[in-house]
C-alpha positions in Angstrom: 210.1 98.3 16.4 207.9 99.9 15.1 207.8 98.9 11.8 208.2 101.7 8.7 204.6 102.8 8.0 206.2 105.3 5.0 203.8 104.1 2.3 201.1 105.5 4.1 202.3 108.9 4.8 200.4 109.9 1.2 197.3 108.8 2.8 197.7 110.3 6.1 198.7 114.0 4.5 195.4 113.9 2.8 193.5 113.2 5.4 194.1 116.3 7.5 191.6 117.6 5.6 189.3 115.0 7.2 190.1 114.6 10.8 188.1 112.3 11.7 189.8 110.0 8.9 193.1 110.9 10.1 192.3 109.9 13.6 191.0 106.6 12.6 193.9 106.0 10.0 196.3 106.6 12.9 194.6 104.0 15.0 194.9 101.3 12.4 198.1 102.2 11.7 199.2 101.9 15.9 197.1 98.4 15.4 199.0 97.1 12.9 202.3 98.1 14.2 201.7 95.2 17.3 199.9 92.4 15.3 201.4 89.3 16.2 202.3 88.7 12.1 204.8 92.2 12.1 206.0 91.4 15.7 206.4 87.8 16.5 208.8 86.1 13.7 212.3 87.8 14.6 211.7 86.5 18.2 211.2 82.3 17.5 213.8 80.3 19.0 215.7 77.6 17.3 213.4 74.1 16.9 214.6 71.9 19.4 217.5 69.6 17.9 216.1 66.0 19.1 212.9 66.4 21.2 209.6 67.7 20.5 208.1 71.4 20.0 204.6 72.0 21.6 202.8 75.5 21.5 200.4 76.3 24.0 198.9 79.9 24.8 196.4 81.7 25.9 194.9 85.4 25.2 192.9 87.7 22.6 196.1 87.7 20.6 196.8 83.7 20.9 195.1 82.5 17.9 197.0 85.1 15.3 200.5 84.4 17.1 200.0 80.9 16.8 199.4 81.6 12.8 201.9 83.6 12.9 204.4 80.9 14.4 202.7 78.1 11.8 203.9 80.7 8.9 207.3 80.6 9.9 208.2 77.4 11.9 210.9 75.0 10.2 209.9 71.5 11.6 206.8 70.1 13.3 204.3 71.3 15.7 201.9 70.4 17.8 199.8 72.3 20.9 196.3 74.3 21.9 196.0 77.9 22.7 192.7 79.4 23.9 191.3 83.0 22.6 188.3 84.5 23.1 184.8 83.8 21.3 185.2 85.5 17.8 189.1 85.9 17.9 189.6 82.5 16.6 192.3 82.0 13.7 192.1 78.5 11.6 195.3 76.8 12.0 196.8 73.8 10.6 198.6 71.8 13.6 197.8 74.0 16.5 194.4 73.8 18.1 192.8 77.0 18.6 189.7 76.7 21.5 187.5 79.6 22.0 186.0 80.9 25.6 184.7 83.8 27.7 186.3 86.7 28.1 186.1 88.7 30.8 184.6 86.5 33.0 186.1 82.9 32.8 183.8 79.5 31.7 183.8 75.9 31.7 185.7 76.2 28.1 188.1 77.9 29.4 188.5 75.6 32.4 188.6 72.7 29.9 190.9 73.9 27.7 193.3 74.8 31.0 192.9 71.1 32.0 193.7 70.4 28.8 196.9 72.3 28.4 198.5 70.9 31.3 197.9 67.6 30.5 199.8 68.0 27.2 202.8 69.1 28.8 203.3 66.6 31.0 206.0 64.1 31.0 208.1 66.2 28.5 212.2 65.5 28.7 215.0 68.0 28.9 215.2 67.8 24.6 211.5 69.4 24.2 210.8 72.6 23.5 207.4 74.6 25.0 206.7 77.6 22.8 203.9 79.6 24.6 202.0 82.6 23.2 201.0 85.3 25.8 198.3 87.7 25.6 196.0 90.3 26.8 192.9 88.6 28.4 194.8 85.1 29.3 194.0 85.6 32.6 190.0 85.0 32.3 190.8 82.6 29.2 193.1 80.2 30.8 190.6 79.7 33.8 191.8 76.6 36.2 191.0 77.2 39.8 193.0 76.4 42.8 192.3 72.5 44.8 189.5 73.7 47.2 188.1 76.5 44.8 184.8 76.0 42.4 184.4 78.0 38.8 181.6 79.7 40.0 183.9 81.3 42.8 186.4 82.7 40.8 183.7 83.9 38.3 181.7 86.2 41.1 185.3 87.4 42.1 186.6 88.5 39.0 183.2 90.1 38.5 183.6 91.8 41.3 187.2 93.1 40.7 186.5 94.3 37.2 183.4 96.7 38.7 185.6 97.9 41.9 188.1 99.8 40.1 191.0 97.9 41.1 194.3 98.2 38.7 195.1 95.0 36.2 198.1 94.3 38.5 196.1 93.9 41.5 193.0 91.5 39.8 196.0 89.3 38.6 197.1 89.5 42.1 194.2 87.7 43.0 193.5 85.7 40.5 197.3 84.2 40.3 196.3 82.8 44.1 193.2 81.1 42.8 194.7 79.2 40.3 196.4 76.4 39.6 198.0 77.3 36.5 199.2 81.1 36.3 201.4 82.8 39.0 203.8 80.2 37.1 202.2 77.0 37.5 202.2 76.1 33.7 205.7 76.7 33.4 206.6 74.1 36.0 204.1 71.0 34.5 206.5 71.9 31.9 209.9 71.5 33.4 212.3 70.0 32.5 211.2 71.3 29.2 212.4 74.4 27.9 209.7 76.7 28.3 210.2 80.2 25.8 207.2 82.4 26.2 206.5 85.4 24.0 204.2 88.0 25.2 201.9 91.0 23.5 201.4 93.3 27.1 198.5 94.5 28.2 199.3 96.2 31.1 200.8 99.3 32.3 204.8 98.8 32.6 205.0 95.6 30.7 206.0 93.4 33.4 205.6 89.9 31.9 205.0 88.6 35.2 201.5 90.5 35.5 200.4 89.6 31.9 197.7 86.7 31.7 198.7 86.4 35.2 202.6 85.0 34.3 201.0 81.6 33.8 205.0 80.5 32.8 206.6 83.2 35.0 208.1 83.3 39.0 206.1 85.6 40.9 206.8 88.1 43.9 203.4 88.6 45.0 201.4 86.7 47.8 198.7 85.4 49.1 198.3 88.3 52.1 199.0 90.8 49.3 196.1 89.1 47.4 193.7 88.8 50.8 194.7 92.6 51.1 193.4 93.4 48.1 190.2 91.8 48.3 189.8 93.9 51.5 190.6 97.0 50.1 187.6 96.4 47.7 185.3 95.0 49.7 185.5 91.8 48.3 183.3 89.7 50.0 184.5 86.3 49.4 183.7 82.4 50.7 185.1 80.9 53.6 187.0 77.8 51.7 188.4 81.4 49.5 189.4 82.9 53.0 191.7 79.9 54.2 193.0 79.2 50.6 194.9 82.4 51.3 195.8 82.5 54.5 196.7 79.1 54.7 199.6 79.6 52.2 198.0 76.9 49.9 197.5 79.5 47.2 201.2 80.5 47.1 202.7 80.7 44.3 206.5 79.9 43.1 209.1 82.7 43.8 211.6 84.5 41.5 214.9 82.3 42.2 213.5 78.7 41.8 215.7 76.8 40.1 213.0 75.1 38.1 212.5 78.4 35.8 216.3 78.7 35.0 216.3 77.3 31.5 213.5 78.9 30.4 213.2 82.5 28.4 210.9 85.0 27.8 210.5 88.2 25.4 208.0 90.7 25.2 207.3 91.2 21.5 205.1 93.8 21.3 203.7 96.9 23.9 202.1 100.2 23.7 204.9 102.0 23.4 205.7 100.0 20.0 201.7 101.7 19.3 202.5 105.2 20.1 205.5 105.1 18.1 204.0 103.8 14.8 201.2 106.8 15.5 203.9 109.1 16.2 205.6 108.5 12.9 202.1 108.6 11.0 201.5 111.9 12.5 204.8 113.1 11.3 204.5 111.7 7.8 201.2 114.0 7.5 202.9 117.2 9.2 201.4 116.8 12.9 204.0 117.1 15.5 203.3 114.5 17.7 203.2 113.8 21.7 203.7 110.8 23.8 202.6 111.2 27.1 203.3 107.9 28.5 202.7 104.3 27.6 201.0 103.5 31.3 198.3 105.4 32.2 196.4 104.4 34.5 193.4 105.7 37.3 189.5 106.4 36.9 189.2 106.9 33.0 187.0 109.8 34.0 189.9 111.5 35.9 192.4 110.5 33.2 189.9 112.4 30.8 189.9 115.4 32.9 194.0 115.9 32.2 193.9 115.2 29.0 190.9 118.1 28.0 193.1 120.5 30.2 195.8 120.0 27.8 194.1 120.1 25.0 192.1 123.4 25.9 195.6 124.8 27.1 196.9 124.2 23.6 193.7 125.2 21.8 193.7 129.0 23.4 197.3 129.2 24.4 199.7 127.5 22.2 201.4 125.6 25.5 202.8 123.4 26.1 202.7 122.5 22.8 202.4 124.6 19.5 199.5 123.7 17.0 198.9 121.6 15.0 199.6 118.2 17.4 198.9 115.0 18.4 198.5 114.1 22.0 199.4 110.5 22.3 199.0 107.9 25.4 198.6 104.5 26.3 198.1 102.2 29.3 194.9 100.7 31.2 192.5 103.2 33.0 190.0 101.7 35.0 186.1 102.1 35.8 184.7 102.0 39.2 180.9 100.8 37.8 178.1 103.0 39.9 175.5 103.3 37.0 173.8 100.9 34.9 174.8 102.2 31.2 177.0 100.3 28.9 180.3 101.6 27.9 184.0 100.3 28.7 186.5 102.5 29.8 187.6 104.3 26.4 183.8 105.1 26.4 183.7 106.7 29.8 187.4 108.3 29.1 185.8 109.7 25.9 182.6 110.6 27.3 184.5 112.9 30.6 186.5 114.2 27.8 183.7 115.5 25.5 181.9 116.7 28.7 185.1 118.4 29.8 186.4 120.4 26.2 182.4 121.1 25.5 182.4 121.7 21.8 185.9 124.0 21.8 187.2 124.6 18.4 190.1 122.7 16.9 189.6 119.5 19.1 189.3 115.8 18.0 189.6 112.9 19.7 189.9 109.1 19.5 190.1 106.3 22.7 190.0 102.9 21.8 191.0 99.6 23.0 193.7 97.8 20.8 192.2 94.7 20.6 189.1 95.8 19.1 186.6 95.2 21.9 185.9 98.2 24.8 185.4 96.4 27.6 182.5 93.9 26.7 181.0 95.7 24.2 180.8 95.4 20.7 183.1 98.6 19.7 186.7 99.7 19.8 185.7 103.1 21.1 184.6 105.9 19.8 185.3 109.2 18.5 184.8 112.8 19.5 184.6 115.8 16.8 184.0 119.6 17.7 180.7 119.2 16.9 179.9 116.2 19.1 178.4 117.9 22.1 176.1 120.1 20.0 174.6 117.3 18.0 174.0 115.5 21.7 172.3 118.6 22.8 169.7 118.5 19.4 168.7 114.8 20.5 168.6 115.4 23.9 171.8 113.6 25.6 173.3 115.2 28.6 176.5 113.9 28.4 177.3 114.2 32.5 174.0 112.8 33.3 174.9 109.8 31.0 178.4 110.0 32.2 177.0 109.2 35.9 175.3 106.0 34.6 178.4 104.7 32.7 176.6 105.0 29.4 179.5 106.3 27.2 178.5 103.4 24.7 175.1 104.9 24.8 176.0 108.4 24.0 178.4 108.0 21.2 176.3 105.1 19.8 173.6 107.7 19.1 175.8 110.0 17.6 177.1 107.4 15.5 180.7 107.6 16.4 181.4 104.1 17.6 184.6 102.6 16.7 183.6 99.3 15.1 186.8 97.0 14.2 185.7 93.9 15.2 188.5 91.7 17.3 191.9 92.6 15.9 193.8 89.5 17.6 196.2 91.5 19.0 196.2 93.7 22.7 198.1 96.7 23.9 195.8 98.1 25.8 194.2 101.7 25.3 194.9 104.1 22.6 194.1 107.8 23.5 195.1 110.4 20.4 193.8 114.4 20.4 194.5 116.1 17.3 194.6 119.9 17.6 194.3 121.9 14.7 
């Protein structure tokens, strides 16, 4: 990848004249470059020559990967994945179950229970296609022997508000669970388990997306306990000996059981940052990647990025104007006020506070899969002008910062991102366009 985007270069020429068009033409464009119908067909295995083929899955992309392997699949199928409310797809032989997302629910758990049961007593002949995605973790939602639903859900809660990193909560979560950490992978065996993945996290270690439901995995249970102290995570007695009882441990990298299986990662946000890249180009914007795996306080991550862009604005370094700052990954919010805004909000929000109105400066954060957190939006966007019309209605953008009401503040302004789910996940997608 990516994929040629040369029939919109027309398009994205023109819009210089409109930045804000340009901006959110570029975003669609990154979008589309990692939908599971560009990325996932050159990656299906072979059916299976005398056994059965079942597809199972789980994530905000699951539903449209599971199309897209209907579309293109030679023989029969049969299987479940689970997506999140709203990012259903209809299928024809794969069942497609809907739950919460962030926080797990019974339909979740259900649909877990569910999956494992269909994979059991499979032969060496059968094949197990399963369809990874961001949010699989909270969607495929089947907790340890020992440990309720309503456990889980007040720990993830508290995770997602403590400003722990993605790699950490799956940590956790993998030694809650009886399915991910690779638990699914082994009901499996002997089957031939190939998974294909769509990462959502920083580095793109399959092992850490949805929790590796069908991969090996190096962590622990005292890394887990660890980070639940590191938090402040206060957590139940029966949780407490789960861990350090070595109950909750999970099965390592090495164990013969996961030799026969395979697993590609089909699309990332590097994959997203290149199809932007190549937009930009196409319209006469030189563009810069920073990296693909940001991560930290979105606030903080703001900070660097306005530093950049105000060094480029009145200096011409590093970079000469015009450009198109570029960068990915998954920045976190440590939750203190009582506003609503995910993290592209609050990154947006410490950015607009940060470049205050300077001239030449636009700027777009949104989360790939259409939804910010819980919210209803993407993201937003933030023009030159942005900080002046806050000032006319009265928003002090710092003041809303320090209640974590970025959705707030560019709601009123009317620069929300709306897309509505786009069934696919890469994470964030930061670009500042310089004129």
């Amino acid at each position: 990848m990516p994929a040629n985007h040369s029939a919109t270069a027309p398009d994205a020429a023109h819009a210089l004249n409109d930045p804000a068009k340009f901006l959110r033409d570029l975003f669609h464009t990154a979008v589309d470059a990692v939908s599971a119908a560009r990325c996932l067909p050159a990656f299906l295995p072979p059916p299976a020559a005398t056994g059965r083929t079942i597809v199972i899955g789980a994530g905000k992309g699951a539903a449209a990967m599971a199309k897209a392997v209907e579309e293109r699949w030679p023989g029969k199928l049969e299987g479940l994945v689970v997506t999140r409310y709203g990012h259903g797809v209809a299928c024809r032989d794969i069942e497609v179950v809907e739950a919460s997302h962030p926080v797990p629910d019974d339909a979740g758990r259900q649909a877990a229970a569910r999956m494992l049961a269909m994979v059991q007593g499979l032969s060496e002949n059968d094949l197990v296609l399963c369809l990874i995605s961001g949010g699989g973790s909270a969607l495929l939602a089947m907790p340890a022997p020992g440990i309720t639903l309503a456990q889980k859900q007040a720990i993830n809660k508290a995770l997602l508000k403590s400003g722990a990193n993605i790699s950490e909560i799956n940590c956790v979560r993998k030694h809650l669970s009886a399915i991910k950490g690779g638990r699914l992978a082994l009901a499996c065996a002997p089957a031939r388990v190939v998974t294909l993945l769509i990462s959502d996290v920083p580095g793109d270690d399959p092992g850490v997306i949805a929790s590796g439901p069908t991969l090996p995995d190096p962590t622990t249970c005292a890394e887990a306990q660890a980070i639940l102290d590191k938090y402040g995570i206060a957590v139940d007695d029966s949780v407490r000996s789960h861990l350090s009882s070595g109950a909750g441990e999970s099965p390592k990298p090495g164990d013969a059981r996961f030799a026969r299986n395979a697993t590609h990662v089909i699309a990332t946000a590097q994959h997203a940052l290149a199809a932007a890249a190549d937009f930009a180009r196409a319209a006469g914007v030189t563009p810069y990647i920073l990296s693909d795996d940001m991560e930290g306080e979105s606030r903080d991550v703001a900070l660097v990025h306005a530093a950049m862009a105000r060094q480029v604005a009145l200096h011409g370094q590093p970079f000469a104007r015009p450009c198109l700052i570029l960068s990915g990954g998954e920045t976190t919010v440590t939750v203190r006020g009582k506003g609503r805004g995910g993290r592209n909000a609050e990154f947006l929000l410490s950015f607009a506070a940060a470049v205050n109105g300077m001239a030449g400066i636009f700027a777009l954060a949104c989360d790939t899969d259409g939804i910010d957190g819980s919210e209803d939006n993407a993201g937003a966007l933030y023009l030159p002008d942005s900080m002046a019309r806050a000032t006319q209605q009265g928003l002090r953008a710092r003041d809303m910062l320090a209640n974590n009401d970025g959705y707030g503040f560019f709601s009123a302004l009317g620069d929300l991102i709306v897309t509505g789910p786009t069934r696919t996940n890469v994470n964030d997608f930061r670009a500042i366009l310089i004129l």
